[in-house]
N, C-alpha and C positions, 0 to 999 in steps of 0.2 A: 643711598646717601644717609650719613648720622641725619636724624631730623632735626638736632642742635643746631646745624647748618642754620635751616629754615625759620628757628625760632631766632636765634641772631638777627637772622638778615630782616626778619621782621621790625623786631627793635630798632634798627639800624637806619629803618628807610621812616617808619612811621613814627620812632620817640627821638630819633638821634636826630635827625634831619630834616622830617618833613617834610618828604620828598610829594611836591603834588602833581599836578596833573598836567601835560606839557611842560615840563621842567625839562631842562637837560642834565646829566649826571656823567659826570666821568668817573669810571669805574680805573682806578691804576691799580693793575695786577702785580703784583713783586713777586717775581720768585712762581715755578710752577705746580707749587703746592698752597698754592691758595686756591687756586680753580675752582675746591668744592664753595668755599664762600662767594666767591666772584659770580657762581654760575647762583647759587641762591639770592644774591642781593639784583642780581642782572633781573631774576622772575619777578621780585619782589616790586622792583621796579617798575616795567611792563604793567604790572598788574596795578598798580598806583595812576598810569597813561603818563608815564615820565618816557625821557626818549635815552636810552642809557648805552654809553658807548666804551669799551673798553681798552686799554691803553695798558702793555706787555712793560715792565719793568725788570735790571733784575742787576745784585751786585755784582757777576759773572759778568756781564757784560760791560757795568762799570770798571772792572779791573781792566780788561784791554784797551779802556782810554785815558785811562789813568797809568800802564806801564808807557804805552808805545805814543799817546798825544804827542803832540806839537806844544807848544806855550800858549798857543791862539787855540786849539782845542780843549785844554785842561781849565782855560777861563772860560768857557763858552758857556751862555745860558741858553737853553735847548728850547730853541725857538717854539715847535710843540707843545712843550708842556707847557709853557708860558702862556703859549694861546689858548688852550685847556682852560686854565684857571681864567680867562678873559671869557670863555667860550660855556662856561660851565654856571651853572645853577648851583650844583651841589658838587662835591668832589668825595670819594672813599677812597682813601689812601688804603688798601690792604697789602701788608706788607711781611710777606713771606719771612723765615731767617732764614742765616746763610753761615756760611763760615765766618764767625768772629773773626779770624786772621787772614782773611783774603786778600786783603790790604797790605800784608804786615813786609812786603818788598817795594811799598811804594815809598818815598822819602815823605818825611811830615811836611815838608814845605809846601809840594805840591798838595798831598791831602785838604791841606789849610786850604791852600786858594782853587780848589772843585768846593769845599765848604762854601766856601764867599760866595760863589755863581750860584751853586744851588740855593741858597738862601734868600738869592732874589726871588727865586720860581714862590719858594715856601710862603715869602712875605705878601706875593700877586693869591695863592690861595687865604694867606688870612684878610685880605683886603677886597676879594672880589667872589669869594665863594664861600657856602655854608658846608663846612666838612666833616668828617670825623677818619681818623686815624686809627687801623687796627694793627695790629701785630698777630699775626696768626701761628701757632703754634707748629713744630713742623719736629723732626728727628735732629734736625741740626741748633735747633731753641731748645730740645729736653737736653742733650748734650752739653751748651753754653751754662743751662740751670742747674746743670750736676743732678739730673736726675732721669728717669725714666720717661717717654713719650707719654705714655697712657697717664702717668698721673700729671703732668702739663699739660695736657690735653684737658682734664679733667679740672686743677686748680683753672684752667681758661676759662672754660666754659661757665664754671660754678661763680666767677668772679664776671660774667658778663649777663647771665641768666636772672638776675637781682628783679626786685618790684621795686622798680626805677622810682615807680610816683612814690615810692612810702620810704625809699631812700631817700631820694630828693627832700621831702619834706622833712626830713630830721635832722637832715644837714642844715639845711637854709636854718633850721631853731636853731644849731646853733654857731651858724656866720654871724646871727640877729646879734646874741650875746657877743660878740668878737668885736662888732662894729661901735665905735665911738671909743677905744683905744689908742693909744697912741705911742708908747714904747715896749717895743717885742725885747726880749733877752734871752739869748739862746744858749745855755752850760751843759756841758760833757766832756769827754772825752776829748782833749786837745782845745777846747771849744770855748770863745767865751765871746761873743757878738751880740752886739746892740743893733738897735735900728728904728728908725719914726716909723709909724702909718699914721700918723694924724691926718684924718681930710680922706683919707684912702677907703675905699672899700671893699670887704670881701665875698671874695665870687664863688659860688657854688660848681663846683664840675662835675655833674651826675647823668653820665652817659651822653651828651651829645656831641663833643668834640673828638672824647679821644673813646676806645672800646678793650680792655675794662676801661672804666673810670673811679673816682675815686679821690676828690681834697676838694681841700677850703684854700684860699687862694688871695692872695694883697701885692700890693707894687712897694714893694722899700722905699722911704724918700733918701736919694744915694746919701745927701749933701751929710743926712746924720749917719750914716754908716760906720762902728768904731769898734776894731776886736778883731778875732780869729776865726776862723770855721775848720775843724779838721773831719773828715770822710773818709770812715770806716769800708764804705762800698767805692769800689775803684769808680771813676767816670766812664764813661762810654763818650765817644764824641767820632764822626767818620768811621765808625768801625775797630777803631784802636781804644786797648784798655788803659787810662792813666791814674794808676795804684796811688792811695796815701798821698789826696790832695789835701794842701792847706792852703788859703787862702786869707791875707791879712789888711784889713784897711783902714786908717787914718781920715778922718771928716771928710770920707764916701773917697777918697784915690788909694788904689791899689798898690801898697807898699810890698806886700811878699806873695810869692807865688811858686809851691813848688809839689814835685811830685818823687814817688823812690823810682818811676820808669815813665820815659817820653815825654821827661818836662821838656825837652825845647818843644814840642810838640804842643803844651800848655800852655806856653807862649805865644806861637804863633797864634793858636785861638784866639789868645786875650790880646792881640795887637791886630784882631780883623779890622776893627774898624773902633771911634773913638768910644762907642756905647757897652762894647764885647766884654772889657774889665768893670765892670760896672752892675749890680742886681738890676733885673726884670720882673721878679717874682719871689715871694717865699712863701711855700704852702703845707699846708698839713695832707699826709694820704690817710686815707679812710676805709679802702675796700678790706673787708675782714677776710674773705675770701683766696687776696693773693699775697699766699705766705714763703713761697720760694724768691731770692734773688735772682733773676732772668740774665744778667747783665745787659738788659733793654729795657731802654729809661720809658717807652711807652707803660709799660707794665710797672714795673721797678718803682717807679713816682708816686700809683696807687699803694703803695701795699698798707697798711695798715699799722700803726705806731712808731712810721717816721714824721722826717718834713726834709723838704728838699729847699735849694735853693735855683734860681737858672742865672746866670748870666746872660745880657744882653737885653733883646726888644720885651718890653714891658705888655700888660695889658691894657688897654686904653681904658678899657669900660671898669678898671681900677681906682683909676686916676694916674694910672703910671704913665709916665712920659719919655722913659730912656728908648731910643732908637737904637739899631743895630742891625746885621743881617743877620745875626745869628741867636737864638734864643737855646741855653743848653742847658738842662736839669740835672742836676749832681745831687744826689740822696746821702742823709744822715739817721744812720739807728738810732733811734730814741729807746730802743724796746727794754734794754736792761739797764742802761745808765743817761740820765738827761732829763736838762728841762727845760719849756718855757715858760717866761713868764711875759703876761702884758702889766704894765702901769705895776709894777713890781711885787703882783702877785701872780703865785704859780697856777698856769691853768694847765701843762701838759705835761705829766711826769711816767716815766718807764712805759711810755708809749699808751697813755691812755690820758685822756680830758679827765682832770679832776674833780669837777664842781658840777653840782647837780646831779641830774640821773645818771651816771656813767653809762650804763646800755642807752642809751639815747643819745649819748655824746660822741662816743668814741664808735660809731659806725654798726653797733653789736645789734642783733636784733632781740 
């Protein structure tokens, strides 16, 4: 076994998690090339005196309930994993890729509402379990990233391998600077969005939720919501690509919405439920480390001299209050053209924090 396995799954159980001692873990496997991680975080555990039980995932399998279901099958929230996240201490989501287009014969309609069902299960793990979410690299991810396995395999690891504490600590300095803010302004490309955080807070994400990790993190208050956003990197959402979205709103309601493929499909997202068309989050990524586009917004969201936005359920520990089933991260290149500013100076231009020590700010060591 690479012993990167081992050093991951170290991290994973002891920095990510916490995992102590009679704990229970559910281990979800996706895809059966994760196993090598599955089987290191499984020891890892063990060795912690966690009780760790694993649980077989995979989108191949979701496609045959997604072509041939019923109506009552394609709504179905899978009793299982539901009880998992009731049942669970901790939860690792490791999650193999697959064929980006495995999906791409099922209608959007149906995709939308397995989206909805699944989103309950998502919402029972942020409400009942301490998790972390990997995405593990595989021949069908170096593929989707236009590049070679061995160097995805590589940017993965070098983007998960980080000294977490001395990360973490440079961030938090500078969430400190960010906090007591209160209008964001976001210009580039198609781009020109406003938004409050007044009263908001931002949140550090430095390995324990998601693996990579990587942003600083605020809940929009919708109500002042005013402008455009356009995104240069297609969406991901169910497995389907939705190219050259914009997105336009008026004091926080969503006036335009469109995409150049699978906009009815963009719709249906944003009409899941009444929170869907509406911000959850807008965040800076940070890891310097992950420099390819994945088309997987787990990765994709860290990379380093963007900001993404998500649509739908907010962060609480924010102060964000929008609800929704669905929480979905859409990333904007900052890296060669863009900016933000808070209280109408600019703190983040051509993908790096302007003020202050730059290496200290922008993630660099």
């Amino acid at each position: 076994m690479d012993q990167r396995w081992k050093r991951l799954a170290d991290i994973l159980v002891d920095h990510s998690t916490r995992v102590r001692s009679g704990e229970r873990v559910m281990i979800a496997m996706g895809e059966i090339s994760t196993y090598p991680l599955v089987q290191a975080v499984y020891e890892a555990c063990v060795k912690a005196g966690a009780f760790p039980q694993v649980q077989f995932l995979s989108e191949t399998l979701k496609h045959a309930l997604l072509r041939y279901g019923s109506s009552d099958q394609i709504d179905w929230v899978p009793e299982i994993e539901a009880h998992g996240m009731d049942w669970a201490d901790v939860y690792f989501g490791l999650r193999g890729a697959h064929n980006l287009f495995e999906h791409a014969d099922i209608p959007s309609e149906v995709l939308a509402r397995h989206q909805r069902a699944m989103g309950k299960v998502s919402t029972l793990r942020w409400q009942e379990t301490r998790w972390c979410l990997i995405r593990v690299p595989n021949s069908a991810f170096a593929q989707q990233a236009e590049t070679d396995l061995e160097t995805i395999t590589d940017m993965f690891f070098n983007s998960c391998l980080l000294d977490w504490p001395v990360e973490s600590l440079r961030w938090h300095r500078l969430a400190e600077q960010l906090r007591g803010g209160s209008l964001v302004h976001i210009q580039g490309v198609g781009t020109d969005l406003q938004f409050s955080v007044e009263g908001r807070d931002w949140r550090v994400l430095d390995g324990r939720i998601n693996m990579p990790d990587g942003e600083i993190l605020t809940a929009p208050i919708n109500d002042s919501l005013n402008g455009t956003i356009c995104f240069e990197f297609p969406g991901i959402f169910g497995g389907r690509l939705i190219p050259d979205i914009v997105l336009s709103w008026r004091d926080g309601e969503l006036v335009e919405a469109r995409a150049s493929q699978n906009e009815d499909y963009l719709h249906q997202i944003l009409e899941t439920d009444p929170g869907a068309s509406r911000l959850g989050e807008f965040a800076f990524g940070l890891n310097p480390h992950v420099t390819h586009f994945c088309k997987d917004i787990l990765i994709d969201e860290k990379m380093g001299g963007t900001v993404h936005i998500a649509l739908g359920r907010a962060y609480p520990e924010c102060g964000g209050t929008n609800e929704s089933a669905i929480h979905w991260d859409i990333v904007k290149d900052l890296r060669m053209n863009g900016t933000v500013s808070l209280d109408g100076k600019t703190i983040f231009a051509r993908g790096r924090f302007t003020e202050h020590n730059e290496g200290e700010l922008d993630g660099e060591g």
